[in-house]
Each structure stands twice: as structure tokens, then as C-alpha cells.
N, C-alpha and C positions, 0 to 999 in steps of 0.2 A: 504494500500500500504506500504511495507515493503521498497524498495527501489525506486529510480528515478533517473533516464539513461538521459539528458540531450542530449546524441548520438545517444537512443533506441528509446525517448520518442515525441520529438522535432524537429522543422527545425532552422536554423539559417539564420535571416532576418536582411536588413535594418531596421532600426524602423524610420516608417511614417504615415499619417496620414490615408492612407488604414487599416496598422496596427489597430490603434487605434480604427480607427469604427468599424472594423471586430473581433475586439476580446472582450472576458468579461472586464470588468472597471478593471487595473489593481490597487495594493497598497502593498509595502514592508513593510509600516507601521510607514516608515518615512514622515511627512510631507514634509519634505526640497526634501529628495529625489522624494518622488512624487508628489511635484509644480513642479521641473527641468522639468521630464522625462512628464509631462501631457501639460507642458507651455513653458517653453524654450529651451527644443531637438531641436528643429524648427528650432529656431533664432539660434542657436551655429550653426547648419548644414549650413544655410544660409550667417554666416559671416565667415566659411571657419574655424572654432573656436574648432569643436568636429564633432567627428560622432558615431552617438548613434546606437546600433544593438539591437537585441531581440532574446531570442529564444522561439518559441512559439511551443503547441500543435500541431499537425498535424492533431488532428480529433476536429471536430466542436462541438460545437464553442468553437474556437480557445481562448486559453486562454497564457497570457503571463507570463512564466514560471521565465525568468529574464530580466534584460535592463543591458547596460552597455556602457560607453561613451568614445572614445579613441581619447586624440589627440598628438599634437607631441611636445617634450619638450626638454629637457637635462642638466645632472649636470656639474653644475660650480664649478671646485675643485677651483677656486679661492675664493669662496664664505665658502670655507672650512677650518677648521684647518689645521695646519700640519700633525699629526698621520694620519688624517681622508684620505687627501690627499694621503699621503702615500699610504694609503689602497689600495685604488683605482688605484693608479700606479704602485702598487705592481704583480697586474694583469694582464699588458696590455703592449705588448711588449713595450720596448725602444722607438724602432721609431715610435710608435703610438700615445703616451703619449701627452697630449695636455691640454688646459685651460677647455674644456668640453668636453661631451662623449654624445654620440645622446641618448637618452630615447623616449619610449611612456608611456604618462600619464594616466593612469586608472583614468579619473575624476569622475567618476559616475556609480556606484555599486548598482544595485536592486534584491532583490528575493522577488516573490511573497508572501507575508506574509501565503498565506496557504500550501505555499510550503516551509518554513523553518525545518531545521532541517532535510532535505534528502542532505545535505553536496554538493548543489547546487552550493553555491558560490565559494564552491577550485572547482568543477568539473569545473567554469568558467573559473578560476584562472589559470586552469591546461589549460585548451582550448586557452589562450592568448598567455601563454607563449610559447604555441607548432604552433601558429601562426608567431608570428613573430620570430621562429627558421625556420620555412618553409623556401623550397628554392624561392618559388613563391613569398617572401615576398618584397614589392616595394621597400624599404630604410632599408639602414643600421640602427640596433637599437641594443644597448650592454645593456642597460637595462631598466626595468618597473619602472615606479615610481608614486605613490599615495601619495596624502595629506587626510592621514587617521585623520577621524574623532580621536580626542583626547578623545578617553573612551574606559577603558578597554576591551569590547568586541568587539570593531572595531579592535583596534590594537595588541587583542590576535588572530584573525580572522586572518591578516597580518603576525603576527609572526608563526601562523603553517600551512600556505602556504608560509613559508620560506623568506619573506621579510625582510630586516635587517633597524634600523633607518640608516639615514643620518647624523643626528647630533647626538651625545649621548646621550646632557642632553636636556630638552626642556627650561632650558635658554638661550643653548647657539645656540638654531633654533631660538630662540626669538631675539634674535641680530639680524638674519637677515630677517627673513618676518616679526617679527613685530606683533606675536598673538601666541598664544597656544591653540587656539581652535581645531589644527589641528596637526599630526608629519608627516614629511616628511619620505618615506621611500622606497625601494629599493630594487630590485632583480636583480642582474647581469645573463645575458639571455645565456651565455658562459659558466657555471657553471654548 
């Protein structure tokens, strides 16, 4: 298989436990990610926390192609330098301008580990963004935001699906959440 269509290939589903029995075992080949997506999608859907989607196969058996978990968030330019602030209000009319800006948080990113390398995960990338630009879409949201795994091939993944950091450097993200295991990072959905 030369390429993979995600629009050609796939359906886009809830991910539940119909899911799960009905399809091959899935694994991205992250542990952490495939404890969340095998053990606690459930519980986050349940405590009103995340909701996890799938796009799967169409022809049997069904195998799942990626997972991905979205819940609702938003940046606090208060929590922000000044330049960085700026930034952001630099954007966004006069009278709009506020302490936060609504976001959806991309918590949780999977591709089929025998499905990598068919540029699956921007094809998701490109599918969220063009979601919540939708006019169908329930609530206002100006931009996506991930707390991307801190290693280079997470956050070069981030960087050429056009996300920009939120803080510069990662001391001065560590001021305020308190870890570097992770960069916070951002795509304004207006752009």
C-alpha cells in the first residue's frame, strides 16, 4: 500500500466498548498511550472529562486505524508573559480581547503502529481543525491546544502540522505547570 485515505479508507466513530470487541487489538506502540485508550477512555467519557473517537476500517474485521481524545480547555494570557500576550491580542479584535480564549485540547493522539508512516496523524490533524471550523460546530473554539509529549519527534510532528509553543522556552512553561515532560502548544483555528 503506497498511500492511506483516512476519508477513502475508514469510518469515523465514537470509541466504545462495541468498538473494542469488534475490532483487531489495537497499539500505537506507546505504552502510556495504549493503557489511556485500552483502560481509561471509559472513565474520562464517564466523568464528562474527554471524549475519545476512532477511525476505523470499514471492511472486516475492522481494525483501528487511529484514537484521538478531545476535551475542552482555554489559554490564560494571564498565565502569560507580556510579548507572548501581546501575541495573542494582537489577533483578536479590540472588543474581544479578554483574560482567556476558548480552546479544544487534543489530549490523546494514537496511530496504529502498523499504520505509521502513511502521514495519518496530520491527515487527523487536518480533520480536527476542519471540524471545529465547521459551521455545525456546538461552541465557540479560537484555538487547539496539546500538551505535547516533550521529545523531538512528538513536537516536530506539532511543529509541521503548524502548531506554535505557548511559552518559548521550556523554563519558562516550567514556572507554570511545574514539569517538562510535556510543551504546551497551539494553533489559532482563524488563521
Amino acid at each position: 500500500m503506497e498511500s492511506f485515505s483516512l476519508y477513502e479508507h475508514c469510518v469515523m466513530l465514537p470509541y466504545d466498548n462495541k468498538i473494542k470487541e469488534n475490532s483487531l487489538p489495537f497499539s500505537c506502540g506507546n505504552y502510556d498511550l495504549d493503557d489511556f485508550f485500552q483502560n481509561e477512555s471509559e472513565l474520562y467519557e464517564k466523568e464528562l472529562l474527554g471524549k475519545t473517537y476512532c477511525w476505523i476500517t470499514e471492511s472486516r474485521p475492522h481494525r483501528i486505524v487511529a484514537l484521538f481524545t478531545l476535551a475542552n480547555d482555554s489559554i490564560k494570557t494571564i498565565n502569560l508573559d507580556k510579548s507572548t500576550r501581546n501575541r495573542f491580542n494582537r489577533n483578536i479584535n479590540n472588543s474581544k480581547r479578554g483574560r482567556s480564549y476558548p480552546a479544544a485540547l487534543i489530549g490523546r493522539i494514537g496511530v496504529n503502529k502498523g499504520l505509521q508512516g502513511f502521514n495519518i496523524g496530520s491527515q487527523l490533524i487536518d480533520f480536527i481543525k476542519k471540524w471545529f471550523r465547521h459551521e455545525d460546530n456546538k461552541t465557540g473554539c479560537r484555538f487547539l491546544v496539546v500538551d505535547a509529549y516533550n521529545n523531538p519527534r512528538t513536537l516536530k510532528f506539532y511543529e509541521n502540522n503548524n502548531f506554535k509553543y505557548l511559552y518559548r522556552t521550556e523554563e519558562e512553561e516550567e514556572l507554570y505547570f511545574k514539569t517538562t515532560m510535556t510543551r504546551m502548544m497551539y494553533f489559532d483555528l482563524k488563521k
